[in-house]
Each structure stands twice: as structure tokens, then as C-alpha cells.
N, C-alpha and C positions, 0 to 999 in steps of 0.2 A: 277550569275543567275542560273546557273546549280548546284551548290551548293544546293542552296536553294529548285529547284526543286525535286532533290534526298532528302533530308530530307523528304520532305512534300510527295515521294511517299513511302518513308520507314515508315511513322506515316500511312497513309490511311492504308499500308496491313498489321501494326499490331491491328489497330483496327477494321481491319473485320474478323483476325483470331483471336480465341480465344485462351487464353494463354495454354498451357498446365496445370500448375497448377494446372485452376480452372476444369479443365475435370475429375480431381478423386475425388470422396464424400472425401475420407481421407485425401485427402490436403485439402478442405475446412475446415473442423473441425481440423486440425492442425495451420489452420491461425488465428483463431478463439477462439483456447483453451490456453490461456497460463498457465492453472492452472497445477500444479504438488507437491499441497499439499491439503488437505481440511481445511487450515484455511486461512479465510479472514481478510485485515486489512479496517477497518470501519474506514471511517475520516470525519469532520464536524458535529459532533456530539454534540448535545445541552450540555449546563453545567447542564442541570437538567437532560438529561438522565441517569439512573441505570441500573445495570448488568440487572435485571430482567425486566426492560422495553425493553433492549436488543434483549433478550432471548423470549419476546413476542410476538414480531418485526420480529425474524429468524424463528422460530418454525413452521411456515408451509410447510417451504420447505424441511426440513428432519430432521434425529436425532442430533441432537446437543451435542457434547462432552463437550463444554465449550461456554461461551459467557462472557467479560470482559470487562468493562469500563475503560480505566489507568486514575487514579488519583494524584495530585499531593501530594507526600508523605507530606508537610508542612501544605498544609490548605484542605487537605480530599478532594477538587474539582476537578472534570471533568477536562481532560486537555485536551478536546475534540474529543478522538478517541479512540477506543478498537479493539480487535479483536473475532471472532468468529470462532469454530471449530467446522466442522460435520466431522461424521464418514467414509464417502466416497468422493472423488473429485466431481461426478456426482450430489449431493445432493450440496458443495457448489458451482456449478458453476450454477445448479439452482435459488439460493441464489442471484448468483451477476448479474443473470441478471434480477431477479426480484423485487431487489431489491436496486440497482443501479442509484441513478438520483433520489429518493423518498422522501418524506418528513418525516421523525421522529420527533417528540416531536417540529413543526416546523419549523425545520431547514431542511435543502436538505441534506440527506447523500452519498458519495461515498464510493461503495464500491471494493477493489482491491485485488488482490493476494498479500499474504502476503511474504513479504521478511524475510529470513533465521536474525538470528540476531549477527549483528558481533560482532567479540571477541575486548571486550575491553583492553587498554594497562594497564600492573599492577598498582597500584598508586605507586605515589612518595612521596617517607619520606619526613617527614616536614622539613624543614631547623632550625638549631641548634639556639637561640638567644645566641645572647654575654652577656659580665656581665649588659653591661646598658642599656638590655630589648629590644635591636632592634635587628633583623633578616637583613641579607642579600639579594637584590636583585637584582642578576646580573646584566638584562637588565637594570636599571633603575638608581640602587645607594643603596641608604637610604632611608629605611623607617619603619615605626611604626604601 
């Protein structure tokens, strides 16, 4: 029982002292800001949006270096997400939170700080076929 007591007055006097943290303006905006590039990745993105519907969409909240739809290199469509680049952090973090949870061409788009892009591993030579036209594969056996 005593246990339980000490818990419940360790929770009362931290929630009537307020955290330090929240007491400096500059920790709040650190908790706040995760950005640390001015380009954002835009996801749920209609298959009928285009770069310049993008671009029409971001443009009031500041300059824009790029805006980008990826598409899928086989059949030329939207593969549903792009990214956008302004010239300063402060213009896109404008951006993400104005534009964040909103509806595009329809659809509800999120938009988030974009991650660095990772190094992919070199490819792999194709494997040799033998005289009677089948290739090697290990995990498996044979096949054609």
C-alpha cells in the first residue's frame, strides 16, 4: 500500500511542477522543428496529380526550388508521392504545416521531412547460362 502511495504522490508533484523543458521558448521550437533541410516528402498523392499542380499547391508559402511527382519509369504514372523544395527551412516548415492533413486533387496529402537517400548496394552480374540455356540458382536448383 505504501508503494502505491509514493507513486501516486511522485505523479501529483510532477504534474503541478512544470517540466523544465517546456519553460524555454527554444526548447519548445526544438520539440517542434524536426526539419533540417528545406525539402519535403509529400505522400498520398492522387495518380492524376502533376509536378505543376504540385507546384500550385506549394507556392504560397514561399520560393520554391523544385517540386516533383515520382513516377513510375514503365507506365509514366504517379506512383503516388513527390517531393518539394524551397529555398529556406522556415518557408518549408511553413509549408508542412499548412499544408499537412489537406486535401489535393481529392485525396488527403501528408506532408513530412524528407529523409537523406540511401546508398544503394552495386548490382550483381547476371549469372553465366550453361550450353542448354539454363542459368544457375543456388537457393533453389534449376530453372529457366
Amino acid at each position: 500500500m505504501a508503494f502505491f502511495s509514493r507513486i501516486r504522490h511522485v505523479l501529483l508533484h510532477q504534474a503541478a511542477a512544470p517540466s523544465s523543458v517546456f519553460q524555454s521558448p527554444f526548447a519548445l521550437g526544438r520539440l517542434y522543428s524536426t526539419l533540417t533541410s528545406p525539402k519535403l516528402f509529400i505522400s498520398g498523392l492522387s495518380r492524376l496529380t502533376t509536378d505543376e499542380k504540385l507546384t500550385e499547391a506549394f507556392a504560397p508559402f514561399g520560393r520554391l526550388v523544385e517540386a516533383k511527382v515520382i513516377v513510375d519509369r514503365m507506365s509514366g504514372r504517379s506512383k503516388g508521392f513527390g517531393f518539394v523544395t524551397y529555398e529556406t527551412i522556415e518557408e518549408a516548415d511553413k509549408a508542412r504545416e499548412g499544408m499537412n492533413a489537406k486535401f489535393l486533387d481529392g485525396w488527403v496529402i501528408f506532408v513530412d521531412p524528407a529523409k537523406p537517400r540511401e546508398p544503394r548496394p552495386p548490382p550483381q552480374p547476371e549469372p553465366e547460362q550453361s550450353e542448354t540455356g539454363f542459368r544457375t540458382n543456388k537457393t533453389v536448383g534449376w530453372c529457366g
